[in-house]
Backbone as JSON Lines, residues from 0, in Angstrom:
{"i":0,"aa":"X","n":[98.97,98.72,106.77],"ca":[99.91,97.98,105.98],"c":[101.11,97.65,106.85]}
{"i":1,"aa":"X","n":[101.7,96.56,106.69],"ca":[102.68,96.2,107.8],"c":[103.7,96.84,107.49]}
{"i":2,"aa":"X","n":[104.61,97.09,108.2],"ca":[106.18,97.76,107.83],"c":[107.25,96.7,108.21]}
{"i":3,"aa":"X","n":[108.21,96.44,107.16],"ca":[108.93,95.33,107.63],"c":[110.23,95.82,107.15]}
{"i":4,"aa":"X","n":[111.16,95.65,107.88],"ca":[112.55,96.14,108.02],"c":[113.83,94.88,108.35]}
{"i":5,"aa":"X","n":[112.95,93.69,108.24],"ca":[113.31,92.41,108.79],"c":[114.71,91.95,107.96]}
{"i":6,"aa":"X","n":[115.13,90.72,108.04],"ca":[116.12,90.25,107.74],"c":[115.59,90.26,106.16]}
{"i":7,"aa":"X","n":[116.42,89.53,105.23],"ca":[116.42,89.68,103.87],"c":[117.52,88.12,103.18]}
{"i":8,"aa":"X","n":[117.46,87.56,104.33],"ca":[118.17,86.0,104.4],"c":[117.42,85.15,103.28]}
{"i":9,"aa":"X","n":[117.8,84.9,102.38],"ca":[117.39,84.09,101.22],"c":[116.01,84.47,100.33]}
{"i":10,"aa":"X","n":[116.03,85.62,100.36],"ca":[115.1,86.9,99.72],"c":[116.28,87.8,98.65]}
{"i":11,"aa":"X","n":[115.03,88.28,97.48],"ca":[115.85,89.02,96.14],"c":[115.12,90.67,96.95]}
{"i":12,"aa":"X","n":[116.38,91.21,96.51],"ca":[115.6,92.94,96.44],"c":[115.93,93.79,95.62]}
{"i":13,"aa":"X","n":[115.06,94.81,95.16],"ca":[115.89,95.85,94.38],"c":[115.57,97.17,94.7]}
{"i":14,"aa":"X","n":[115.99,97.91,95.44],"ca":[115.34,99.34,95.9],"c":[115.63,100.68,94.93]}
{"i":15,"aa":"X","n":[114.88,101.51,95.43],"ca":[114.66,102.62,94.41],"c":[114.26,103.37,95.47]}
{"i":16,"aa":"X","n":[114.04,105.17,95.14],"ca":[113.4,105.67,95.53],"c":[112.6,107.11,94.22]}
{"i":17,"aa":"X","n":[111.61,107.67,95.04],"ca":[111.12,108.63,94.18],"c":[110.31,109.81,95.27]}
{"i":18,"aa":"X","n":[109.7,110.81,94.95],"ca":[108.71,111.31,95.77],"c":[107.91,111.02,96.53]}
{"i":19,"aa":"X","n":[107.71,109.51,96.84],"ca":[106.36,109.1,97.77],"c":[107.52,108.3,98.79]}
{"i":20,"aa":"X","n":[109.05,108.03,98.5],"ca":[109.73,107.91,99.36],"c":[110.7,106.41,98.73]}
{"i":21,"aa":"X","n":[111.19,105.39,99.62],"ca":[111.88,103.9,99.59],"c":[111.02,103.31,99.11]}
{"i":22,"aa":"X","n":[111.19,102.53,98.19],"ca":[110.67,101.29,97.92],"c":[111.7,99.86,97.94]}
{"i":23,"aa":"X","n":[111.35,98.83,98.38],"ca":[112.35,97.47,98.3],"c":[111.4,96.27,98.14]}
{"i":24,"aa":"X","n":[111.21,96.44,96.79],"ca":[110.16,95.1,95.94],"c":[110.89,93.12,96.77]}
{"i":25,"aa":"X","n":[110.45,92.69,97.37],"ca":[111.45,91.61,97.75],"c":[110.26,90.22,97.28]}
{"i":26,"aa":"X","n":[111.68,89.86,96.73],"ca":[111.15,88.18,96.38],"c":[111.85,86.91,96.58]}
{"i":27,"aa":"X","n":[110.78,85.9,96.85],"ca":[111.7,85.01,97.16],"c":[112.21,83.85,96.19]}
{"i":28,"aa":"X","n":[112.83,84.79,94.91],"ca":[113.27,83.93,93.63],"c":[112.04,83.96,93.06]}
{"i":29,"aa":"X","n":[110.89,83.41,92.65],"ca":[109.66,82.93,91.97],"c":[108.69,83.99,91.81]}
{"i":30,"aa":"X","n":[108.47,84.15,93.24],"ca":[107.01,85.76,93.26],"c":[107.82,86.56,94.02]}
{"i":31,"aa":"X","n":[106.61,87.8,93.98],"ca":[106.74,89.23,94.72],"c":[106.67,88.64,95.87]}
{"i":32,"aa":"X","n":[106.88,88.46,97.35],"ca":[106.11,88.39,98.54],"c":[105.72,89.99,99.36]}
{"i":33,"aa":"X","n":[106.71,90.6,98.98],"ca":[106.07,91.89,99.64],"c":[107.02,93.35,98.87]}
{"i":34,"aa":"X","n":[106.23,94.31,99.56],"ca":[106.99,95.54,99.05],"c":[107.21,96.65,100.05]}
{"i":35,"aa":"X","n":[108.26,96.37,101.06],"ca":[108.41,97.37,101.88],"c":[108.51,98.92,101.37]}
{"i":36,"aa":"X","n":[107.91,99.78,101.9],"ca":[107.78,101.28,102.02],"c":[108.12,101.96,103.03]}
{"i":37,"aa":"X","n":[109.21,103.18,102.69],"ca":[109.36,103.86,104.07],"c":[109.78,104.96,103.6]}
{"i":38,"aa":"X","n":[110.36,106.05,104.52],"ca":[111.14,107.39,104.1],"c":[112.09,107.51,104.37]}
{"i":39,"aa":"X","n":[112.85,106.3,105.1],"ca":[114.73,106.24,105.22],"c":[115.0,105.42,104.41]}
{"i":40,"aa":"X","n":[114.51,104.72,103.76],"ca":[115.6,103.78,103.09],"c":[115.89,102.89,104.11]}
{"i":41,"aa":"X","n":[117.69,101.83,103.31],"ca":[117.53,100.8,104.47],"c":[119.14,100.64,104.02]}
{"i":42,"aa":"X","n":[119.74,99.67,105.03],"ca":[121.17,99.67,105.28],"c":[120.91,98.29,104.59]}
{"i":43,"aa":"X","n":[122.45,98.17,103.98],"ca":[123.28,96.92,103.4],"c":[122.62,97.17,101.73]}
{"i":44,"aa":"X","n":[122.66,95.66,101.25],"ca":[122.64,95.96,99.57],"c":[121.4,95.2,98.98]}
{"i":45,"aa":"X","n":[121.42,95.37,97.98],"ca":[120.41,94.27,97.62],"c":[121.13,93.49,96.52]}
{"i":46,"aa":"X","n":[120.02,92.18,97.01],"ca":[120.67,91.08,95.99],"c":[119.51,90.71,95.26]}
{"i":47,"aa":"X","n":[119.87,91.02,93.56],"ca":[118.45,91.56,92.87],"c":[118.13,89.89,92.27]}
{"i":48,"aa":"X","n":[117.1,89.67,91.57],"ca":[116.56,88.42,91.13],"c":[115.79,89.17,89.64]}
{"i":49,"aa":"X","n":[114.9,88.35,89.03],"ca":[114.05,88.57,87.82],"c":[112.96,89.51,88.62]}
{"i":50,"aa":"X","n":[112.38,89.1,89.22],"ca":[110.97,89.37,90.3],"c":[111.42,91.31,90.5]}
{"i":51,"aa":"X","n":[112.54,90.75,91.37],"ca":[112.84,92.08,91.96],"c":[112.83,93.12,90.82]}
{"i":52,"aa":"X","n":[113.87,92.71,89.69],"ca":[114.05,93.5,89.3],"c":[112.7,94.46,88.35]}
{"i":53,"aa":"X","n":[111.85,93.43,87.84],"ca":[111.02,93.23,87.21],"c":[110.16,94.7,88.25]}
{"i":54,"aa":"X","n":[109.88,94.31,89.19],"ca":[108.66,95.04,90.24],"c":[109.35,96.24,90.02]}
{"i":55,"aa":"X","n":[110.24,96.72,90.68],"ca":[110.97,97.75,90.11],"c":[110.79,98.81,88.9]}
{"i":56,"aa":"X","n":[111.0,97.88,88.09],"ca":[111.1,98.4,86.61],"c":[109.52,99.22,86.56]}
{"i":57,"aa":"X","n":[108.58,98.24,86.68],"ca":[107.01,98.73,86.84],"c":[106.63,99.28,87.2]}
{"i":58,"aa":"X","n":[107.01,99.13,88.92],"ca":[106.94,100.62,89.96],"c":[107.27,101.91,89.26]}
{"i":59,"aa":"X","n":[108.19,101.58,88.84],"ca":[108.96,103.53,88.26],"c":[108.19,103.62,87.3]}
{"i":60,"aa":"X","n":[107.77,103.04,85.94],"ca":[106.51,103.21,84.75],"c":[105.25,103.6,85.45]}
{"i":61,"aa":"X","n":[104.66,102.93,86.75],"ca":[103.42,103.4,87.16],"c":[103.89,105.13,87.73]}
{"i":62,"aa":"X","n":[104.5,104.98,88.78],"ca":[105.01,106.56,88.9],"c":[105.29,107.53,88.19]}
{"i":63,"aa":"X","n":[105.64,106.91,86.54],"ca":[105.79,107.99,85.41],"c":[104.8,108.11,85.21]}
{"i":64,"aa":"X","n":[103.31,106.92,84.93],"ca":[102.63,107.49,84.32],"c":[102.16,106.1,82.92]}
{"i":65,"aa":"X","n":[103.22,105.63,83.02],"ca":[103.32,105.19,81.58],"c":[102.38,103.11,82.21]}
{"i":66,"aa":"X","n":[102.27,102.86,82.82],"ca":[101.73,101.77,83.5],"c":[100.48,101.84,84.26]}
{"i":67,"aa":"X","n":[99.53,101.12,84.19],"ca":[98.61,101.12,85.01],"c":[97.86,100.29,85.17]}
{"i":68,"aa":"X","n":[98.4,99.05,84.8],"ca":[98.2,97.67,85.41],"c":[99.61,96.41,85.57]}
{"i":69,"aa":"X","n":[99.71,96.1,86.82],"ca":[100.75,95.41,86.95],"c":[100.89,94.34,86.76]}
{"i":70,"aa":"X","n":[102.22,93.65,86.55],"ca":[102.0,91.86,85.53],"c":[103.07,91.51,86.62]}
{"i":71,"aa":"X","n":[102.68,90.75,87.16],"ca":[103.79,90.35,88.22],"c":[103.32,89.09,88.82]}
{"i":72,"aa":"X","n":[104.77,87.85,89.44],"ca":[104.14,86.73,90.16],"c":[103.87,87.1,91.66]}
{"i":73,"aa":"X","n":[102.66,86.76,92.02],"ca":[102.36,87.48,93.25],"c":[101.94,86.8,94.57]}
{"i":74,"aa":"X","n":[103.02,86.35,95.06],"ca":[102.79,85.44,96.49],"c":[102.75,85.97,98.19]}
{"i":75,"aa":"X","n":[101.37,86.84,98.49],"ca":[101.93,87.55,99.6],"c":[101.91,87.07,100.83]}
{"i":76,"aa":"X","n":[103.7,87.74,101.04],"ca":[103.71,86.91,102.56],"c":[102.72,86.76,103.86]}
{"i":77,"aa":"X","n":[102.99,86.01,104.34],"ca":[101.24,85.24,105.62],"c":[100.25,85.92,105.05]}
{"i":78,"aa":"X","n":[99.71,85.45,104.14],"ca":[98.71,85.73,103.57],"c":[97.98,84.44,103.69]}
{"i":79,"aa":"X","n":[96.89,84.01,104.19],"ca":[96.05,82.81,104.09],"c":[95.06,82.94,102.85]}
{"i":80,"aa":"X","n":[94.43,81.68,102.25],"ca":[94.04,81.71,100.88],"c":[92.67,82.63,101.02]}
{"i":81,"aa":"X","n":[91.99,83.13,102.39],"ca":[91.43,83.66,101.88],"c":[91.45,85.96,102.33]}
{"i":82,"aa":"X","n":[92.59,85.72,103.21],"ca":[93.34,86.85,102.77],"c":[93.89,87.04,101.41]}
{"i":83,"aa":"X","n":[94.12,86.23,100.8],"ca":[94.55,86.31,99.4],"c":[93.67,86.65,98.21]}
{"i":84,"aa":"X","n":[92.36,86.31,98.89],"ca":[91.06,86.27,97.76],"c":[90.89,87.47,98.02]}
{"i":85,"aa":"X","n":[90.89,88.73,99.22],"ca":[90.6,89.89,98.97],"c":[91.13,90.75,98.56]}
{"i":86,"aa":"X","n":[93.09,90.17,98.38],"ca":[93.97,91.01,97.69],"c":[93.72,91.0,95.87]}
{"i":87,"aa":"X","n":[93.05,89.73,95.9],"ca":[92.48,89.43,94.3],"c":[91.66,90.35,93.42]}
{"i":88,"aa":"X","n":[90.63,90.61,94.88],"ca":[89.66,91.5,94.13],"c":[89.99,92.79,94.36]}
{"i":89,"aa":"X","n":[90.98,93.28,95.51],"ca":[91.38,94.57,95.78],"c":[92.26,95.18,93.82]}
{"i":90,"aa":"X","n":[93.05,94.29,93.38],"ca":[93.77,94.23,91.95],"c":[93.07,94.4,91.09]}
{"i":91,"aa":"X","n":[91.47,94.35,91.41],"ca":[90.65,94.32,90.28],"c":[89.95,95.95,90.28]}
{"i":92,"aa":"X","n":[90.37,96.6,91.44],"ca":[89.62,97.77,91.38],"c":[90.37,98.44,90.0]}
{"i":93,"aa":"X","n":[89.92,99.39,89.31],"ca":[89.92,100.03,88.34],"c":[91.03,100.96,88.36]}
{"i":94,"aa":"X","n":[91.98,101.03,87.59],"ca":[93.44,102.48,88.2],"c":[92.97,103.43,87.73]}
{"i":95,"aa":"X","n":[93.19,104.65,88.51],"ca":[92.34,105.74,88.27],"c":[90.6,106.35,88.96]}
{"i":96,"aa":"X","n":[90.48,104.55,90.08],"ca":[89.13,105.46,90.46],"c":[88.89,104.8,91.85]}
{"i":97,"aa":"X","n":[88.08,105.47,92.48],"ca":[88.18,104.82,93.89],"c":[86.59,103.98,94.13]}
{"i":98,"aa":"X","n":[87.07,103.62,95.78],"ca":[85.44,102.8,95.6],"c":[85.52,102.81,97.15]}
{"i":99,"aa":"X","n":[84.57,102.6,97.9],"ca":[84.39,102.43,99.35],"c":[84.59,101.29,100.1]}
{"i":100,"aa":"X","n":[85.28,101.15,101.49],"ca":[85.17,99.81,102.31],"c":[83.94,98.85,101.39]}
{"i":101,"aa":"X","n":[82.81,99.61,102.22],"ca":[81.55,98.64,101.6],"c":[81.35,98.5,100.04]}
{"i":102,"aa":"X","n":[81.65,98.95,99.1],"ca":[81.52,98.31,97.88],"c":[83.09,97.23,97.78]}
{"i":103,"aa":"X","n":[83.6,97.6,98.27],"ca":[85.01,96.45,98.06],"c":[84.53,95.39,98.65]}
{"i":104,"aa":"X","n":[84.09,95.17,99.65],"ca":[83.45,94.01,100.16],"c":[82.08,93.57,99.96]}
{"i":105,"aa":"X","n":[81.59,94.39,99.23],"ca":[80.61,93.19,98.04],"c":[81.19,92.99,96.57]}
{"i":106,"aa":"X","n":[82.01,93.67,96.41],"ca":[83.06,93.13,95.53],"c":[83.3,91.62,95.62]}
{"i":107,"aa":"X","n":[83.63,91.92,97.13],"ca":[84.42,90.19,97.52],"c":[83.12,89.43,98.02]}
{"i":108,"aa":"X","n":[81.79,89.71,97.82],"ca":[80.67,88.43,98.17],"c":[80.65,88.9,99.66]}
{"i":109,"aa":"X","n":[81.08,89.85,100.26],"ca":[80.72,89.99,101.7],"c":[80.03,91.43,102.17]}
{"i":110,"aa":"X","n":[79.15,91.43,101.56],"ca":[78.4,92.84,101.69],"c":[78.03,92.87,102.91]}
{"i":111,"aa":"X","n":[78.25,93.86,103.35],"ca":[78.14,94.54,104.71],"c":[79.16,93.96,105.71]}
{"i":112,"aa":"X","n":[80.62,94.14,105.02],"ca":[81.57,93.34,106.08],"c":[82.7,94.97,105.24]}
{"i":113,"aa":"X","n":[82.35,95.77,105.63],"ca":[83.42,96.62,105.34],"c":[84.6,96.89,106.17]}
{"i":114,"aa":"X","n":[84.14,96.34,107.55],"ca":[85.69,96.2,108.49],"c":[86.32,95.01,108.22]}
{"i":115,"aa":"X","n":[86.01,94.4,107.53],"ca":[86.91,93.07,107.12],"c":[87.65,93.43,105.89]}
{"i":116,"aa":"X","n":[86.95,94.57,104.77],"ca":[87.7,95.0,103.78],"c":[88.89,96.14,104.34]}
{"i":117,"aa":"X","n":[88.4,96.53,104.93],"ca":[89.54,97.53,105.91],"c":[90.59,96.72,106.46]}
{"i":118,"aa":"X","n":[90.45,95.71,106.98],"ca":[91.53,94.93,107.7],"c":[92.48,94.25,106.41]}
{"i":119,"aa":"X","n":[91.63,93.74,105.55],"ca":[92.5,93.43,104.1],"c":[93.2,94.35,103.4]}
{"i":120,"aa":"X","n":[92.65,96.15,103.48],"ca":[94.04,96.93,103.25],"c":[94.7,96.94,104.12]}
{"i":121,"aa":"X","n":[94.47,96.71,106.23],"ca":[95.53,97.11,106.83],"c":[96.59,96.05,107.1]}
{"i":122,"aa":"X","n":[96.32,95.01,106.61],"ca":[97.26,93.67,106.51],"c":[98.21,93.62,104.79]}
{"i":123,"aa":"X","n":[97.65,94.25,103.88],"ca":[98.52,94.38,103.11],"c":[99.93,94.37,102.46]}
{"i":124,"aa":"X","n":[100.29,92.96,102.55],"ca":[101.72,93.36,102.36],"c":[102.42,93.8,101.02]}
{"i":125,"aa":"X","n":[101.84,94.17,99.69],"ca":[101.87,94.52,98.41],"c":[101.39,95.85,98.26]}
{"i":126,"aa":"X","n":[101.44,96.98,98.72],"ca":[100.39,97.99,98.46],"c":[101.19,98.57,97.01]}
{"i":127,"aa":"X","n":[100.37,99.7,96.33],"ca":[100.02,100.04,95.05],"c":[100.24,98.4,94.36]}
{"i":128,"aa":"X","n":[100.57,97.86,94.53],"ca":[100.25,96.82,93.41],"c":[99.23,95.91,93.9]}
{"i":129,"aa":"X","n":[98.88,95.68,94.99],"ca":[97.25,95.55,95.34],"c":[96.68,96.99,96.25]}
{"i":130,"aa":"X","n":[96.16,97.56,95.12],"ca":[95.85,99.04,95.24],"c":[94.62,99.62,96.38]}
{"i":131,"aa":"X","n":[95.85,99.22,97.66],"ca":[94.35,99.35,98.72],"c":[94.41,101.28,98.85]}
{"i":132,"aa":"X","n":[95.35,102.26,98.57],"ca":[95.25,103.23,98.2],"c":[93.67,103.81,97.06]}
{"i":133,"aa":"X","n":[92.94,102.85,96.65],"ca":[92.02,103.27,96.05],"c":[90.49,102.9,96.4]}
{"i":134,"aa":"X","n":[90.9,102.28,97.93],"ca":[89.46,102.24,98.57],"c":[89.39,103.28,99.69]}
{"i":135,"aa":"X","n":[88.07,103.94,100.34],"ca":[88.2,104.94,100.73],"c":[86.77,104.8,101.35]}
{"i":136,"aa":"X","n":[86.52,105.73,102.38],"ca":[85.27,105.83,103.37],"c":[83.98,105.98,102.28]}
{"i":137,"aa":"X","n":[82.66,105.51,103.11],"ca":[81.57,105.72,102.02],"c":[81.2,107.59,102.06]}
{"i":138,"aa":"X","n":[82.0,108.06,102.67],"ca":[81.76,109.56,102.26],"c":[82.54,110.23,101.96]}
{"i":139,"aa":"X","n":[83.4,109.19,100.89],"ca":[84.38,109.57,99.98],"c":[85.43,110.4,101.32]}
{"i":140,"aa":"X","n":[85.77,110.37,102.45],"ca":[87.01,110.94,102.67],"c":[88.01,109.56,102.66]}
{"i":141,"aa":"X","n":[89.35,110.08,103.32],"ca":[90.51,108.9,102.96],"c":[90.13,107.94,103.89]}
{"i":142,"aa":"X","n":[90.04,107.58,104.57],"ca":[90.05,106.77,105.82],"c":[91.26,106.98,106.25]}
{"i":143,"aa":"X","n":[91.69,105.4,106.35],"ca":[93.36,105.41,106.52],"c":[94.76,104.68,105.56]}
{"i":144,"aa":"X","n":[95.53,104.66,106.03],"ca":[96.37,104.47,105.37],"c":[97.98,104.48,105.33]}
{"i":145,"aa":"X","n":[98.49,103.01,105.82],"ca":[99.5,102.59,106.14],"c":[100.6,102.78,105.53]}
{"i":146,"aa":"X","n":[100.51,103.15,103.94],"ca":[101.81,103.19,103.21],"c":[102.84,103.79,103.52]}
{"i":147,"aa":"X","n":[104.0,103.43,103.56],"ca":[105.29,104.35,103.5],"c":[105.51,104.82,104.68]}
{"i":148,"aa":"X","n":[105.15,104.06,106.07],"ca":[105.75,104.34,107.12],"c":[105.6,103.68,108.15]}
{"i":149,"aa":"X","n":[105.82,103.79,109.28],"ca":[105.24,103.14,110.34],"c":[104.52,103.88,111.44]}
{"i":150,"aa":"X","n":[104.34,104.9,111.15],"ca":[103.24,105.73,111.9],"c":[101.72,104.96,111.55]}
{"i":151,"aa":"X","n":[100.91,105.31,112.71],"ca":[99.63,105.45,112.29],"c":[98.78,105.2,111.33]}
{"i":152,"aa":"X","n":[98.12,104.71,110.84],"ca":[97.36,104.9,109.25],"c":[96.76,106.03,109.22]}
{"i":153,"aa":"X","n":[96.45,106.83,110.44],"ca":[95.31,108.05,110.81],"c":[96.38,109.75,110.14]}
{"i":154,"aa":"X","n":[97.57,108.94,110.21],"ca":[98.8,109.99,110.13],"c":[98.39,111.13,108.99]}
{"i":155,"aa":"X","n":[98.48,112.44,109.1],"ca":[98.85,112.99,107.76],"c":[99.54,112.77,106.81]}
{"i":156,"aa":"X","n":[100.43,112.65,107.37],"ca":[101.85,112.18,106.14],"c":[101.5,111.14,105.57]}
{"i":157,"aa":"X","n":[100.59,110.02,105.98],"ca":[100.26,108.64,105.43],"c":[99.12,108.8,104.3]}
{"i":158,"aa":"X","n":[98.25,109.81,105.08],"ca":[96.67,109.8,104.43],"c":[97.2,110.94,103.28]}
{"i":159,"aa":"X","n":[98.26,111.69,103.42],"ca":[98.45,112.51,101.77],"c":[99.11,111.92,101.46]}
{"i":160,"aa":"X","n":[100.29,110.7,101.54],"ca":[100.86,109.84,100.51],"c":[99.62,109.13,99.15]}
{"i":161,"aa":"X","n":[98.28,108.55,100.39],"ca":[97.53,107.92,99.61],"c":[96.58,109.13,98.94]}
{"i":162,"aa":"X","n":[96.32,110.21,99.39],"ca":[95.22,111.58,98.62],"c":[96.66,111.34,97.13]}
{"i":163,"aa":"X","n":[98.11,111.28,97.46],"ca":[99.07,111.86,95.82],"c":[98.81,110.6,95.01]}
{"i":164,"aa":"X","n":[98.8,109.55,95.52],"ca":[98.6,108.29,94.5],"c":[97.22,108.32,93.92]}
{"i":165,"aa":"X","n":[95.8,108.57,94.7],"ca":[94.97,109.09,94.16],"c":[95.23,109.76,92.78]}
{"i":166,"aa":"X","n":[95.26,110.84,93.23],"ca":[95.43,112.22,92.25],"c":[96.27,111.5,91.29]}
{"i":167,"aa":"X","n":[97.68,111.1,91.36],"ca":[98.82,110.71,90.41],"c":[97.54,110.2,89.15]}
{"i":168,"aa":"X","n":[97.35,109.1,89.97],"ca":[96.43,107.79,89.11],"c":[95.06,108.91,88.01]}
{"i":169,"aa":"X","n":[94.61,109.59,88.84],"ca":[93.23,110.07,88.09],"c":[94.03,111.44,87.12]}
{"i":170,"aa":"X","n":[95.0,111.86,87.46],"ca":[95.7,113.09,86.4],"c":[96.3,112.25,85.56]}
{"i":171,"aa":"X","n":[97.21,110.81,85.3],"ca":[97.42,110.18,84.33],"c":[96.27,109.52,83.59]}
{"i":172,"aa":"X","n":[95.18,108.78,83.97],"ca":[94.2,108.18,83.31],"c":[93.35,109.62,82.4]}
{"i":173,"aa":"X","n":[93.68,110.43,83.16],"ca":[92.39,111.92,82.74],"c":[93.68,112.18,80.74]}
{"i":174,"aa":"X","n":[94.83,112.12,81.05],"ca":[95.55,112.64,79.9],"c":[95.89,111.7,78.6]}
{"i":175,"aa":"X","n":[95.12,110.08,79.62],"ca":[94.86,108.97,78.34],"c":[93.82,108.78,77.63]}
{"i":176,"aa":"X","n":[93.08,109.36,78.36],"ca":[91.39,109.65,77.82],"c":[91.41,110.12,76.75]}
């Protein structure tokens, strides 16, 4: 997942934080384009919009518990239309359950292209709200996983951010049941 710390020049934001660390939902007025993640936080302010504030609001309901599908306008940055088609079907995986490289990519009509579904979580610029946290090796371990930093995807700290969103997701769906 990319990490971006970049300028914020004619972009909305609204940051928060919680246990999995920074969040800064940024839009550019209309849609989401991305959702930076990290564990410092970030200097200067934000200048909030509908979008921003909106992602926000949702983010913290999914983290309670109380959300588990997101309603949002969703334009992700350099995303080409058909990088976009795998963030489509990545949204469609189920909250609460996981699935493998290779079934995500016959998901997307490309069976037996599971390094191409891998590259569509590691290009990700939306994660939990295109929930590449819920695809995972075909022998069920984590693979990898970019969220919330700029280390490694191979990182510990990265691969148990995505094992707590796991768990979060399947201990809230288990208490709606």
């Amino acid at each position: 997942m990319p990490q971006i710390d970049g300028s914020l020049a004619n972009l909305y934001s609204s940051r928060f934080s919680n246990a999995f660390g920074w969040f800064r939902p940024v839009s550019d007025g209309t849609y989401l384009i991305r959702l930076d993640w990290n564990q410092t936080g970030w200097r200067g302010e934000d200048y909030e919009d509908d979008v921003s504030r909106e992602t926000k609001a949702q983010l913290m309901s999914y983290f309670a518990g109380g959300l588990q599908t997101f309603n949002l306008p969703l334009s992700p940055e350099g995303k080409s239309k058909r990088g976009r088609y795998w963030l489509d079907i990545m949204a469609k995986i189920p909250y609460g359950t996981v699935v493998s490289y290779a079934e995500f990519a016959t998901f997307a009509g490309s069976s037996g292209a599971a390094r191409a579904a891998g590259s569509a979580c590691a290009g990700n610029p939306i994660p939990i709200i295109y929930p590449c946290h819920r695809i995972v090796k075909s022998d069920g371990k984590l693979g990898n996983y970019g969220g919330g930093s700029d280390k490694a995807p191979s990182t510990p700290d990265n691969l148990a951010r995505k094992e707590k969103l796991i768990t979060l997701e399947r201990a809230f769906k288990a208490g709606s049941a």
